[in-house]
C-alpha positions as CSV (number, residue, x, y, z in Angstrom):
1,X,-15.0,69.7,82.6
2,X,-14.4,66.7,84.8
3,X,-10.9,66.6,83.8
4,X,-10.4,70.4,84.1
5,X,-11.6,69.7,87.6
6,X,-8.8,66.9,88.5
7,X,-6.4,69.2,86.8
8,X,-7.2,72.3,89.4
9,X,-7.4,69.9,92.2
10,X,-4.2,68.3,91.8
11,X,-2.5,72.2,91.3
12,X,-3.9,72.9,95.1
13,X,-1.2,72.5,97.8
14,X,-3.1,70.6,100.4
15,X,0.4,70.5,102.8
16,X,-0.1,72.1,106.1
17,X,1.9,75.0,105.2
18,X,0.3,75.4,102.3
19,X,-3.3,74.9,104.0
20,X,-2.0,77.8,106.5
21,X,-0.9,80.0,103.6
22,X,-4.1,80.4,102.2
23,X,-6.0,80.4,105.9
24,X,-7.0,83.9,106.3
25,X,-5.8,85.8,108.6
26,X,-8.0,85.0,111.9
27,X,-7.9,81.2,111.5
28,X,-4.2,81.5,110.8
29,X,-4.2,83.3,114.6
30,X,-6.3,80.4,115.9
31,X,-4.1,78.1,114.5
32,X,-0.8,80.0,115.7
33,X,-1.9,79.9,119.3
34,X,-2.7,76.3,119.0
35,X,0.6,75.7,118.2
36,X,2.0,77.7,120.8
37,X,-0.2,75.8,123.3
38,X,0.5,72.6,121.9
39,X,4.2,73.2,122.5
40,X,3.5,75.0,125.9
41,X,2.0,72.2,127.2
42,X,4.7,69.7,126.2
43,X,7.3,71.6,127.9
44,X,5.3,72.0,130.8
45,X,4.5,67.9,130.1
46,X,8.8,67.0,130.1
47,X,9.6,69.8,132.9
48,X,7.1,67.9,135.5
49,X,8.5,64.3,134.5
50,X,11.7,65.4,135.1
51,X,10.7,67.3,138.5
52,X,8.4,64.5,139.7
53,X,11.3,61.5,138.8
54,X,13.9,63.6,140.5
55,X,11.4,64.1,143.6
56,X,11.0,60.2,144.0
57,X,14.7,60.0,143.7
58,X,15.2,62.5,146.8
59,X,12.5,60.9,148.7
60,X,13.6,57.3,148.4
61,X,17.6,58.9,149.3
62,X,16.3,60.8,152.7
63,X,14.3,57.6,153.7
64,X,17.0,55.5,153.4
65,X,19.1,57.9,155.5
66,X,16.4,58.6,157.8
67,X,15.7,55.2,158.8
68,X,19.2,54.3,158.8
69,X,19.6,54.2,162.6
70,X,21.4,57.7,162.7
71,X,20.3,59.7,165.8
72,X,18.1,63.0,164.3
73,X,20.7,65.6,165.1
74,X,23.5,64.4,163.7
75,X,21.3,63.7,160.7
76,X,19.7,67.6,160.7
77,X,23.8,68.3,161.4
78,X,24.2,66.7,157.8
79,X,21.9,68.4,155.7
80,X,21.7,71.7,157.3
81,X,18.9,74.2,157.9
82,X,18.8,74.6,154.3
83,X,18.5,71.6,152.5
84,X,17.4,71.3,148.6
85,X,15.2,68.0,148.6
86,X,11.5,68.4,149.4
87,X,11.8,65.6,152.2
88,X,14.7,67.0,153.7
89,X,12.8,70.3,154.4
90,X,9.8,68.9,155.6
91,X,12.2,67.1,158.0
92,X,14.3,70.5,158.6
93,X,11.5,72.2,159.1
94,X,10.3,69.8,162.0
95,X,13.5,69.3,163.7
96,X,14.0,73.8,163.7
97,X,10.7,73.5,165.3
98,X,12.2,71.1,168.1
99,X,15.1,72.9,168.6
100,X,13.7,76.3,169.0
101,X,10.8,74.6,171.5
102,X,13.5,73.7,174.1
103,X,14.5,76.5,176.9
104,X,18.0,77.4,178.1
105,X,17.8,74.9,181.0
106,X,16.7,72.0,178.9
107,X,12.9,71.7,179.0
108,X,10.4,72.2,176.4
109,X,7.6,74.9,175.8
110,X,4.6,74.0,176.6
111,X,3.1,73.6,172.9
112,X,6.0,72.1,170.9
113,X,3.9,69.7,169.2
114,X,1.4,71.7,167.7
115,X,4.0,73.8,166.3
116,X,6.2,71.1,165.1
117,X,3.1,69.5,163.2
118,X,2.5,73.3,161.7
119,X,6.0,73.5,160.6
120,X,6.2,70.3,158.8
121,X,2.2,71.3,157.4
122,X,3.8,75.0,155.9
123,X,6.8,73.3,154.3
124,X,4.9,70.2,152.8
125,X,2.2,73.0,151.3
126,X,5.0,75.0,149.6
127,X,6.3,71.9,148.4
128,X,2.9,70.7,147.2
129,X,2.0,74.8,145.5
130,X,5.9,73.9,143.8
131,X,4.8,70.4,141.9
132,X,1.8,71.4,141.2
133,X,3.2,74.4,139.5
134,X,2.1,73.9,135.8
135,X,-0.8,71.5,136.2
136,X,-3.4,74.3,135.7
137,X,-2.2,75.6,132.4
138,X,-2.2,71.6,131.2
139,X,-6.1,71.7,132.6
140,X,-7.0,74.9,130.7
141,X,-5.4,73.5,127.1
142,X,-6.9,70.4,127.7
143,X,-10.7,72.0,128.0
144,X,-10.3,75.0,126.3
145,X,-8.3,74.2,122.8
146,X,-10.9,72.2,121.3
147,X,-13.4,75.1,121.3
148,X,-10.5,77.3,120.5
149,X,-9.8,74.9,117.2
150,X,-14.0,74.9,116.5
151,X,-13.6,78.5,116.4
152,X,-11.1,78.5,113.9
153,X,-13.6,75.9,112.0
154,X,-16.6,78.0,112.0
155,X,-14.8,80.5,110.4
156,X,-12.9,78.9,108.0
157,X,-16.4,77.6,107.0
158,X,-17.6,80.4,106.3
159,X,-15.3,81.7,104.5
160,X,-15.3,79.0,102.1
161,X,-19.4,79.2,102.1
162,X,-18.6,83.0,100.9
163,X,-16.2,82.1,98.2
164,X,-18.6,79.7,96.3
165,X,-21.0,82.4,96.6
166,X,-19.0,84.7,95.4
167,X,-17.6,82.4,92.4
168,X,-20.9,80.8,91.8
169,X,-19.6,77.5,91.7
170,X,-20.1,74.4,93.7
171,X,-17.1,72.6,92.4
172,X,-14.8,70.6,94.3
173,X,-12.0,72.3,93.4
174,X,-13.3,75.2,95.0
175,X,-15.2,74.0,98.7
176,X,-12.5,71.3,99.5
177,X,-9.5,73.9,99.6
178,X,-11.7,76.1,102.5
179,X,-12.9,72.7,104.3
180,X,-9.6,71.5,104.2
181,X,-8.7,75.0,105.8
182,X,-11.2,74.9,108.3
183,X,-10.8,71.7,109.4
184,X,-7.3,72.1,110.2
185,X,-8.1,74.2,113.0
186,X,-9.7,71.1,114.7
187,X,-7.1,69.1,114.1
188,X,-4.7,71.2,116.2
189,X,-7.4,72.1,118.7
190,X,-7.5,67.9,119.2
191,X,-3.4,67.8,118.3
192,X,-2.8,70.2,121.5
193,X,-5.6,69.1,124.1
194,X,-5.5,65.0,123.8
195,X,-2.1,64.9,125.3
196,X,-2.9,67.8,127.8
197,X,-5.4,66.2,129.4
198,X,-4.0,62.4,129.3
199,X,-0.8,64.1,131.0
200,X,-2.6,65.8,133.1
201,X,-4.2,63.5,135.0
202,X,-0.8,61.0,135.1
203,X,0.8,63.8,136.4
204,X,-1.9,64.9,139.0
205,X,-1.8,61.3,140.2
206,X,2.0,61.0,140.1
207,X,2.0,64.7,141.9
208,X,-0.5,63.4,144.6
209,X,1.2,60.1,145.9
210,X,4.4,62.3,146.0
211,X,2.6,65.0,148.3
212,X,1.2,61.5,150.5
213,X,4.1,60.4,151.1
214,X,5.4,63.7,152.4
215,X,2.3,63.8,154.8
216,X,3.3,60.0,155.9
217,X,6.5,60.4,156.8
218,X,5.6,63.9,158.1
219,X,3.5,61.7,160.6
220,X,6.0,59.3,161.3
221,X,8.2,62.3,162.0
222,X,5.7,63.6,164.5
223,X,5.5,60.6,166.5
224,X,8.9,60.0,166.6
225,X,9.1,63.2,168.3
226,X,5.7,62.9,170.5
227,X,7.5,59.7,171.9
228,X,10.3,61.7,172.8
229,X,8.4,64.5,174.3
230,X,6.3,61.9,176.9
231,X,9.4,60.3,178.1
């Protein structure tokens, strides 16, 4: 008996694709979308590295050009009204502002730094709603695929609890095949949400000394200006 047992055992195909093959067919849905998550997340994972590195890049390129000495016209000249870096906007934004506060004979509106500091505070917040594009959906796969993959568990579980009552047999041969099933689904649930939410909070963190350097040198900006305005 023990060695018709080994026999039968050693015939199952305990490969994930086989392990999915014989999933029925709402745990092989909860394992598809755990997949699909898993992979989501990864993309969303490399997209924000690439975003985030090519931010830093920008930033450190307009610093060095801001602080170069260059009066702030001929630099706004340079990049234009329209610029494609994050800290170039901020600063187009700021220096619009400045140009639009000034009247016909040379004077300022009464106001112009309120509205410069608004300005620079609209284009940093679309900025900031643009990096953290993404970060939500790595949030929800992080808390929510592990209950997703328990699901899949429970009733793979009880499916295999059905099939030895239905066969009337306790044998080894019979249970692992189903716990092996069922517990696949927790794998992936753990497979798709332990990098989601490791990533997620390097990349909140990398996302949130981005946005504070934008505010910083949106200050700096400011001040530069205020000066300007008083004498």
């Amino acid at each position: 008996m023990e060695a018709d047992t080994l026999a039968l055992a050693h015939e199952i195909d305990f490969s994930f694709w086989g392990l999915f093959a014989r999933a029925t067919l709402i745990v092989k849905i909860v394992m598809i979308m755990l997949i699909v998550a898993s992979f989501w997340s990864w993309s969303i994972i490399v997209m924000k590295w690439l975003i985030y590195r090519r931010a830093r890049a920008e930033a450190e390129a307009f610093d060095r050009a801001f602080w170069s000495g260059e009066p702030l016209d001929g630099l706004f000249e340079t990049i234009g009204p329209a610029p494609s870096g994050s800290s170039e906007k901020i600063f187009a934004a700021g220096m619009t502002e400045w140009r639009r506060s000034h009247r016909d004979d040379g004077g300022l509106i009464a106001g112009a730094t309120s509205r410069i500091d608004r300005s620079m505070d609209v284009a940093i917040n679309k900025e900031a709603d643009y990096l953290r594009g993404g970060l939500t959906v790595l949030a929800t796969v992080g808390s929510s695929t592990p209950f997703i993959g328990l699901f899949g568990t429970v009733i793979g579980i009880m499916n295999a609890f059905i099939e030895i009552a239905e066969q009337q047999n306790t044998n080894l041969a019979v249970v692992a095949p189903g716990i092996a099933e069922a517990l696949l689904a927790t794998g992936l649930g753990l497979l798709a949400a332990i990098p989601a939410v490791i990533f997620y909070n390097k990349l909140s963190a990398d996302c949130d000394k981005i946005l504070s350097g934008y505010e910083a040198f949106a200050d700096e900006f400011a001040t530069i200006l205020s000066r300007q305005l008083d004498g």
